[in-house]
LOVEXMI-283605 format. One record per residue (C-alpha): residue in three letters; x, y negated, z negated. Coordinates in steps of 0.2 Angstrom, whole numbers, padded with zeros to 4 digits, always signed. Layout:
BEGIN
ALAXYZ ...
This chain:
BEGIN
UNK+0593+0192+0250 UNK+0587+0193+0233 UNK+0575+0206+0226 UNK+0563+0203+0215 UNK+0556+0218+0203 UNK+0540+0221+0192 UNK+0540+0231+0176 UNK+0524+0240+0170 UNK+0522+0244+0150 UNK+0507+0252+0143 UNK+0498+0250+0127 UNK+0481+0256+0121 UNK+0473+0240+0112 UNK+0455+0241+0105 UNK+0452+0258+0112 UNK+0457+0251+0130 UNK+0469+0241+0133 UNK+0487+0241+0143 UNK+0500+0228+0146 UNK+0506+0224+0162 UNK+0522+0212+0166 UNK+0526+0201+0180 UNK+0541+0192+0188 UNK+0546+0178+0198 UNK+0563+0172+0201 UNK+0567+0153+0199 UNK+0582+0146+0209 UNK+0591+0126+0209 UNK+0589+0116+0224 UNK+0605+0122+0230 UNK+0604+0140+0229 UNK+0600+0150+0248 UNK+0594+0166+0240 UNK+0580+0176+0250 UNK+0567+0182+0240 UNK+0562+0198+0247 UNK+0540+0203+0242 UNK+0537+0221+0241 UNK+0520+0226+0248 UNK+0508+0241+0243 UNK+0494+0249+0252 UNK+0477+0244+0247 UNK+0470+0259+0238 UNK+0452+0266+0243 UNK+0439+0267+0230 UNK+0432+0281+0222 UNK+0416+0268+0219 UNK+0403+0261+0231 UNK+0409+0242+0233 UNK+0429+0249+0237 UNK+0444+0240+0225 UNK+0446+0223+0224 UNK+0462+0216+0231 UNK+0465+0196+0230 UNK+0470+0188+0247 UNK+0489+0182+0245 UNK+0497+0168+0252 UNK+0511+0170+0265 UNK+0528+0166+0248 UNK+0516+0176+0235 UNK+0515+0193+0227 UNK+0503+0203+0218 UNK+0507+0216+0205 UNK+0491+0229+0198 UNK+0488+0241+0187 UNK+0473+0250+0182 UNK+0465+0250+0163 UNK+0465+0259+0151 UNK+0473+0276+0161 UNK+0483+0269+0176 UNK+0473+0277+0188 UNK+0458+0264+0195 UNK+0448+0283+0198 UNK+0448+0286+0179 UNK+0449+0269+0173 UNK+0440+0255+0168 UNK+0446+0239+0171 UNK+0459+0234+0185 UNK+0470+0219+0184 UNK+0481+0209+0197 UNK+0494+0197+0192 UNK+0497+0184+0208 UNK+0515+0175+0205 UNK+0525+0164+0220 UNK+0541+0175+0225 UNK+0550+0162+0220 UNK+0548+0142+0211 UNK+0561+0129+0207 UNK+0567+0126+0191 UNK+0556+0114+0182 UNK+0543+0111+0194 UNK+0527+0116+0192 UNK+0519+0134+0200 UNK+0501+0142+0202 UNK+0498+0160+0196 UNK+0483+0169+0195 UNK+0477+0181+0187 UNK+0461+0196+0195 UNK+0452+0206+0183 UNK+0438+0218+0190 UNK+0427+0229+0183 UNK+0430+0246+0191 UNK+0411+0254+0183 UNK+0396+0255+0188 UNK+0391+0247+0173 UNK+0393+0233+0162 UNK+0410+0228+0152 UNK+0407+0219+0136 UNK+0417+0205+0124 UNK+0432+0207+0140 UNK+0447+0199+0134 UNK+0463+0195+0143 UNK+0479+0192+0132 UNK+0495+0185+0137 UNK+0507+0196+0126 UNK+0524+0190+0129 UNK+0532+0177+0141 UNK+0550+0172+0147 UNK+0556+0158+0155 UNK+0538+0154+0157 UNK+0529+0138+0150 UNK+0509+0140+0154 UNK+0503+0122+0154 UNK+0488+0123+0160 UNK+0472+0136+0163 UNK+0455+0139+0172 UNK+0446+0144+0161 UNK+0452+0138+0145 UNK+0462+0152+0135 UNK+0465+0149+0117 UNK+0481+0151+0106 UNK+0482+0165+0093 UNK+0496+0170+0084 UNK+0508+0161+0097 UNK+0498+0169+0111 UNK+0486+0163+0123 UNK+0470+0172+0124 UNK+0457+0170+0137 UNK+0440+0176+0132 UNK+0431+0185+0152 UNK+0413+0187+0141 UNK+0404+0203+0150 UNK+0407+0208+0167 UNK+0393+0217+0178 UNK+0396+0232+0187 UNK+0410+0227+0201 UNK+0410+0210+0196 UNK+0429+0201+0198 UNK+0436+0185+0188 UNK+0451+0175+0191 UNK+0461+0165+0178 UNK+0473+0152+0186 UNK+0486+0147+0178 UNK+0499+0131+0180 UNK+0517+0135+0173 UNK+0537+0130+0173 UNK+0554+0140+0170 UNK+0567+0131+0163 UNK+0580+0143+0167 UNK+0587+0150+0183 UNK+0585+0166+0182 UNK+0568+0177+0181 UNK+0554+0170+0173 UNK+0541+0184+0168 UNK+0526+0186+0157 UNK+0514+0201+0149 UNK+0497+0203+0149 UNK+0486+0215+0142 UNK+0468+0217+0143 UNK+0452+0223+0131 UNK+0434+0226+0131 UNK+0421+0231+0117 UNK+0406+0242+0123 UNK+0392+0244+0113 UNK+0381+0259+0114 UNK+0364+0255+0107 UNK+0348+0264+0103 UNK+0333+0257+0096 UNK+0317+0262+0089 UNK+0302+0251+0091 UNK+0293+0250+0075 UNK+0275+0248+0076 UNK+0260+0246+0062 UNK+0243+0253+0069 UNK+0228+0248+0060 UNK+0209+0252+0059 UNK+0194+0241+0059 UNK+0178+0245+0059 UNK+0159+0238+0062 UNK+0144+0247+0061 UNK+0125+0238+0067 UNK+0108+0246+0065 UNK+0092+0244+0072 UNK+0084+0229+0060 UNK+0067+0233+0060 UNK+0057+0247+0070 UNK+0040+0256+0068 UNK+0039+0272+0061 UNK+0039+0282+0076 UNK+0052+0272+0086 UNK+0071+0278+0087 UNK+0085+0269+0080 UNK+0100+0266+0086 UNK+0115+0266+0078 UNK+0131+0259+0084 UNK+0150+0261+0078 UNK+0163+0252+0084 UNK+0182+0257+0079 UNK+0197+0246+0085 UNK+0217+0246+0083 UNK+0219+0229+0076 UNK+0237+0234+0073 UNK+0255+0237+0083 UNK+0257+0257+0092 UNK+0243+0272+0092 UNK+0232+0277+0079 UNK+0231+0295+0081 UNK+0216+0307+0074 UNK+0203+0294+0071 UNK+0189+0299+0066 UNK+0172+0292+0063 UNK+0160+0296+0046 UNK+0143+0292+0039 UNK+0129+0297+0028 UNK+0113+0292+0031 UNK+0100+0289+0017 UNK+0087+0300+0015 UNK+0071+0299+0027 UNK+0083+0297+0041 UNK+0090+0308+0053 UNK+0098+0309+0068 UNK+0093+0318+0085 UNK+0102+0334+0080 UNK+0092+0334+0064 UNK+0106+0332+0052 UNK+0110+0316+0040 UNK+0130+0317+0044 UNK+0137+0309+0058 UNK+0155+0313+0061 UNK+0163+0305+0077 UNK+0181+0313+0083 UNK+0189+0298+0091 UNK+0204+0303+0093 UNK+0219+0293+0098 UNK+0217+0273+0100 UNK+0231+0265+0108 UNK+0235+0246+0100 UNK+0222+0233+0103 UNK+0210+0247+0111 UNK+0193+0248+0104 UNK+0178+0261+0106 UNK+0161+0261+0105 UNK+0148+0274+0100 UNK+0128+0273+0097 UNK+0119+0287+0088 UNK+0099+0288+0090 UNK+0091+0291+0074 UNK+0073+0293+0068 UNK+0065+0291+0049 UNK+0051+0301+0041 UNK+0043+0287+0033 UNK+0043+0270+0028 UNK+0055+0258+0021 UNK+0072+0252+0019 UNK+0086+0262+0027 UNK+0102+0255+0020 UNK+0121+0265+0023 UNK+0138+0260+0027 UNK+0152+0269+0038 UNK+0169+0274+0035 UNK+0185+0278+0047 UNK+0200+0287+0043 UNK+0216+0291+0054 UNK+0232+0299+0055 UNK+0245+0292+0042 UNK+0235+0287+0030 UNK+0225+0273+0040 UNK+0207+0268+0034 UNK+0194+0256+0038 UNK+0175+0254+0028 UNK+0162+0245+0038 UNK+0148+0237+0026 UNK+0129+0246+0025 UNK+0117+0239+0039 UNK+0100+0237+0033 UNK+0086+0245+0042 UNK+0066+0241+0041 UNK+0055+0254+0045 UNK+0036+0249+0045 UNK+0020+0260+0052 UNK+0002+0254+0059 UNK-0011+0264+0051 UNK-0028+0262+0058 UNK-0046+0262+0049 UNK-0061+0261+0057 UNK-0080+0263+0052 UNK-0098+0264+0061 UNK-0115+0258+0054 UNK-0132+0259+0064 UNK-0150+0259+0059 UNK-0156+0277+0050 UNK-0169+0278+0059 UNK-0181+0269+0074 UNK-0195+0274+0084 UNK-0195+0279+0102 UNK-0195+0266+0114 UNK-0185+0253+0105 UNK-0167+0249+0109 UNK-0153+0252+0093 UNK-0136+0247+0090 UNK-0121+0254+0084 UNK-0110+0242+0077 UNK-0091+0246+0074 UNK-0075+0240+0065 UNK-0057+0243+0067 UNK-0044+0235+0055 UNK-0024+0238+0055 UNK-0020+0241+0037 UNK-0003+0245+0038 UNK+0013+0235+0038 UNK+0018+0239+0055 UNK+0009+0232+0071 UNK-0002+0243+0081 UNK+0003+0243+0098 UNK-0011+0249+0111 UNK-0023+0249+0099 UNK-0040+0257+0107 UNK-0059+0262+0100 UNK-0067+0274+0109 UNK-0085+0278+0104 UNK-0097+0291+0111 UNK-0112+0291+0120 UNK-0125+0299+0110 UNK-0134+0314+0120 UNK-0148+0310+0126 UNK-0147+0291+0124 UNK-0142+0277+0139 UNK-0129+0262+0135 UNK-0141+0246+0137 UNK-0125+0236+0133 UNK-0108+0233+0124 UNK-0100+0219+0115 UNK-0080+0215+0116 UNK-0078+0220+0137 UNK-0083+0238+0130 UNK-0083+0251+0146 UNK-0091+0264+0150 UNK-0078+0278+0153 UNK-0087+0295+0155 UNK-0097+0301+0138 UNK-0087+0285+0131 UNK-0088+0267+0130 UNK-0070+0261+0126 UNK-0063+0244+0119 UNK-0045+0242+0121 UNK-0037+0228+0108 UNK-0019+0228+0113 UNK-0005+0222+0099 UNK-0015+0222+0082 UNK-0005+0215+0069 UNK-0004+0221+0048 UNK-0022+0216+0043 UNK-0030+0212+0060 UNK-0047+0218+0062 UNK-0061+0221+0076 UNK-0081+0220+0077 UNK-0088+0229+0092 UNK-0104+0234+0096 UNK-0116+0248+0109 UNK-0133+0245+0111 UNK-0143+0262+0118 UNK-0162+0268+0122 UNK-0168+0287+0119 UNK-0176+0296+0130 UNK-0184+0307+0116 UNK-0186+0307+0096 UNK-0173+0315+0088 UNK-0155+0313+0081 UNK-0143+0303+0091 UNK-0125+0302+0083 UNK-0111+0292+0090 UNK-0093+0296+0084 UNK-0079+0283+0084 UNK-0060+0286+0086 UNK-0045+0275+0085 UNK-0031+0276+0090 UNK-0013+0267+0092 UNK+0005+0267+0097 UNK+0014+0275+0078 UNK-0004+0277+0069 UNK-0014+0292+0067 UNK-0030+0294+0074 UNK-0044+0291+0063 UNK-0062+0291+0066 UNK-0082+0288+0058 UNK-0099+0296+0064 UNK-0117+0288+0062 UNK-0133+0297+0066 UNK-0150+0287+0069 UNK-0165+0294+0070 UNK-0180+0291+0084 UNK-0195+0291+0076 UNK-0212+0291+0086 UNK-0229+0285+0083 UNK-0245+0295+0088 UNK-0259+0283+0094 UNK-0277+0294+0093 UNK-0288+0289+0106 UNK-0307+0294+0105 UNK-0316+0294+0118 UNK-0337+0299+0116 UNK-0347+0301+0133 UNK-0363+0308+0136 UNK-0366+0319+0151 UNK-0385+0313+0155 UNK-0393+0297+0153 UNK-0407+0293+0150 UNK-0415+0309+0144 UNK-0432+0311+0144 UNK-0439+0319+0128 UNK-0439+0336+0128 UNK-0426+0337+0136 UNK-0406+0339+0132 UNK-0390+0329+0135 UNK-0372+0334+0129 UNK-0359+0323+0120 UNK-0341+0326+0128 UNK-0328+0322+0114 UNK-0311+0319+0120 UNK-0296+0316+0108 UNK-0280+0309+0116 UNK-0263+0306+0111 UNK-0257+0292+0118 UNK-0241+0289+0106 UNK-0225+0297+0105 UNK-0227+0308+0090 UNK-0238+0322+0087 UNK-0253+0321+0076 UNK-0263+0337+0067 UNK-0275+0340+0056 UNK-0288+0330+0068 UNK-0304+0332+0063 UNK-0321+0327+0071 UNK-0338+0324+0061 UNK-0353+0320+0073 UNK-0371+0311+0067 UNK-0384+0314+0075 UNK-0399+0300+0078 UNK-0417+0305+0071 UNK-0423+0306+0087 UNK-0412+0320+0089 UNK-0411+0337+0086 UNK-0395+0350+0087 UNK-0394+0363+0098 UNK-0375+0370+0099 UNK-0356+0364+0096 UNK-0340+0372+0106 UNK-0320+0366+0109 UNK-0305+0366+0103 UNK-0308+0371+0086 UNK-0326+0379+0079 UNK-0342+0368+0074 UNK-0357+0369+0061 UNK-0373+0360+0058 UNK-0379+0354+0043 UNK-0393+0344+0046 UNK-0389+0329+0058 UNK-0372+0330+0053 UNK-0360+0343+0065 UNK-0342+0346+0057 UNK-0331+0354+0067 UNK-0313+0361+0058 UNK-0298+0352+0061 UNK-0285+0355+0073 UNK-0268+0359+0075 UNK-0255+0348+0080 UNK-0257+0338+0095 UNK-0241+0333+0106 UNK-0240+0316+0111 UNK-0249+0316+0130 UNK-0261+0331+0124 UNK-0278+0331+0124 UNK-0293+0340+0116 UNK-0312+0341+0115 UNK-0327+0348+0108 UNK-0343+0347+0114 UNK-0361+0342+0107 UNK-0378+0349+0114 UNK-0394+0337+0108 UNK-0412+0338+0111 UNK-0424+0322+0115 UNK-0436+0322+0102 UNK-0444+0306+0104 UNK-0444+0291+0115 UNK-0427+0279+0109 UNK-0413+0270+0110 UNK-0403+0280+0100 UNK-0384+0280+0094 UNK-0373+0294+0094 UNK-0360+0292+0083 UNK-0343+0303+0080 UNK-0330+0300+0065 UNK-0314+0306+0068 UNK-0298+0307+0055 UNK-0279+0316+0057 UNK-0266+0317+0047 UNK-0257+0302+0054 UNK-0273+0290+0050 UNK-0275+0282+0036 UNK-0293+0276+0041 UNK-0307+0285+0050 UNK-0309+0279+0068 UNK-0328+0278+0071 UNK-0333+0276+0089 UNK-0353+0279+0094 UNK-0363+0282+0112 UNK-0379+0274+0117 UNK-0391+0286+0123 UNK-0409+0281+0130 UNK-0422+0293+0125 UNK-0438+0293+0137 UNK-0456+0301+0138 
């Protein structure tokens, strides 16, 4: 029985690499040798999927060796060489060879070279190898963690002897950091309110973006606004802290702002960052208009008691803003009692009040309240307007009720007929039916010839002179009053005889004459 043995050589190639040889023995057709296979135990794994040993056929034999340190607990790569215990000479024979990765990780650029070879002619290989420097080279590309991969080979021995060959094994890890390189960048927009009333807020919106590749760290926001506007805190400057944006993140903030007057409001926004970064957002325009409010009154400067007069009223938006909830309210004057009112004016309290809405830049209103009075005197009506963002403004008009005394003379005598001798008395009543008071009333009484004088009394003192009986004028006499005097005659002789009494006041501008028919008998 013939023996077959296997040598083992070691060599570090490319920072890990051994060789490892193999034998077979080749015989002629005639030779009875016995070729005897020496066996090894299957060793245990030190990894989770155990060692990889390749299945043998019943005439083959499998040599191993571990890479780069011998030892498949320390090592790398381990390799199997599968060779027939024994071929013919110049026949064709299978080897194979197992390479398995032994880490839990993956091997890179494995290479499998055949170093040496004796006796041997490898014509054929799966996979390919390629010749280099007179060897053959078989190129295994990366192996995963466990993974195993077979080359078989077809060869021939020429000789009878031993035919043998050397292999050697490599792999190229890498160990490879990288840095992700990133660009951040800012961009910023700013909008305004475009147009606003006066008293209206404004709201102001920034919005900052990373338009750019990894985080933009201490953003921050920045603005000035022009004079006359101001923001909720009181101040000009709005600063923002941001903070950190992460790439393609964007945030959005409103300010609420008010302005102390009119006009345009114009300022543009700025935005900085950590490295360096900026990003300018152009000036939004804002336009800020106000309502203001004028309104006036006219009415009559005087009238007399018992006539109806009219307030007439105007309000006109003379500002460049509109006038939202435009209202006129006009008072009552005291004394007085609404009669009627133009526009759908209503009475609300002491009021009448007119309401107008939305009244645009140069809009205007005629209104109107017609009244009575009770009594003469001053009656004044005062008119406010008011809107949303105007100031309240007002106007006052006073007419004046008049009245108009209306003297009434009334001239009776208490007996009639009188016989002669006898005497009668004239009654003389003054009334005043008007509405004003009249003085300085003053009565003059004639006597007929047939008559004689006998006495005078009332409201103010008498005389005689003759047939003439003057009494002195009175004081002032309230409309609804009444005075009188009284005249005592005697009949002298048989008549018809007239009275008569002349009667002037300060208000007349003619004597008012009235007489009394007396009939005089014997």
């Amino acid at each position: 029985m013939n023996k077959y043995s296997i040598r083992i050589g070691a060599g570090l190639v490319l920072g890990a690499m051994l060789a490892g040889c193999s034998t077979t023995s080749t015989v002629s057709e005639d030779n009875n040798n016995e070729v005897v296979r020496e066996s090894e135990p299957a060793p245990k794994s030190a990894h989770v999927w155990g060692y990889y040993s390749p299945r043998l056929g019943a005439d083959e034999s499998a040599s191993r060796m571990a890479f780069p340190t011998g030892d498949p607990k320390s090592s790398a790569l381990l390799v199997h060489q599968v060779m027939p215990n024994e071929v013919r000479k110049g026949q064709d024979f299978d080897f194979s060879y197992h390479i398995t990765n032994l880490t839990n990780a993956e091997l890179q650029n494995v290479m499998v070279m055949m170093s040496s070879a004796t006796n041997l002619e490898v014509s054929d290989s799966q996979p390919s190898g390629t010749m280099s420097d007179g060897n053959m080279n078989w190129a295994m590309g990366d192996f995963g963690p466990g993974q195993t991969k077979v080359i078989k080979l077809t060869g021939s021995a020429d000789d009878v002897g031993f035919a043998s060959d050397c292999i050697t094994v490599s792999y190229n890890n890498f160990l490879c950091a990288t840095v992700k390189v990133v660009e951040p960048a800012l961009a910023l927009s700013k909008t305004a309110t475009a147009a606003a009333l006066k008293c209206d807020q404004i709201t102001l919106v920034y919005t900052v973006k990373n338009s750019g590749s990894g985080a933009a760290t201490g953003v921050v926001i920045e603005d000035t606004l022009p004079n006359g506007m101001m923001t909720d805190a009181g101040s000009r400057s709005v600063r923002i802290p941001v903070g950190t944006l992460a790439a393609g993140e964007t945030r959005a903030f409103k300010v609420f702002a008010t302005t102390s007057d009119t006009g345009t409001f114009e300022s543009p926004a700025f935005a900085s960052a950590d490295g360096g970064l900026e990003a300018d957002a152009g000036a939004t325009t804002t336009v800020i208009t106000a309502p203001e409010l004028e309104v006036a009154v006219e009415c009559a400067e005087s009238q007399f008691l018992g006539r109806n007069f009219t307030y007439n009223y105007s309000i006109e938006n003379t500002g460049d803003g509109v006038a939202n909830a435009a209202v006129a309210s006009a008072s009552i004057p005291t004394g007085a009692t609404v009669v009627r009112t133009s526009n759908g004016g209503r009475v609300v309290g002491p009021n009448v009040v007119w309401e107008f809405g939305a009244m645009n830049p140069g809009a205007s209103k005629n209104f109107s309240m017609t009244v009575a009075a009770s009594t003469i005197g001053r009656y004044s009506s005062t008119v406010t307007g008011d809107a949303s963002c105007a100031d309240s403004v007002s106007d006052r008009c006073t007419t004046e009720i008049k009245g108009i005394p209306a003297i009434l003379l009334e001239v009776v005598d208490i007996t009639d007929p009188v016989e002669v001798g006898q005497e009668t008395t004239y009654v003389i009543t003054v009334t005043n039916q008007g509405t004003a008071a009249d003085t300085n009333i003053q009565i003059v009484g004639t006597l007929p010839a047939e008559q004689s004088f006998v006495s005078a009394t009332g409201a103010t003192s008498g005389s005689a002179s003759g047939k003439t009986v003057t009494f002195a004028p009175s004081g002032s006499l309230a409309p609804g009053a009444s005075i009188s005097w009284r005249i005592t005659v005697r009949a002298d002789v048989e008549a018809d005889s007239r009275f008569r009494v002349e009667m002037t006041s300060a208000r007349l501008t003619e004597p008012v004459i009235e007489t009394e028919a007396t009939n005089l008998y014997e």
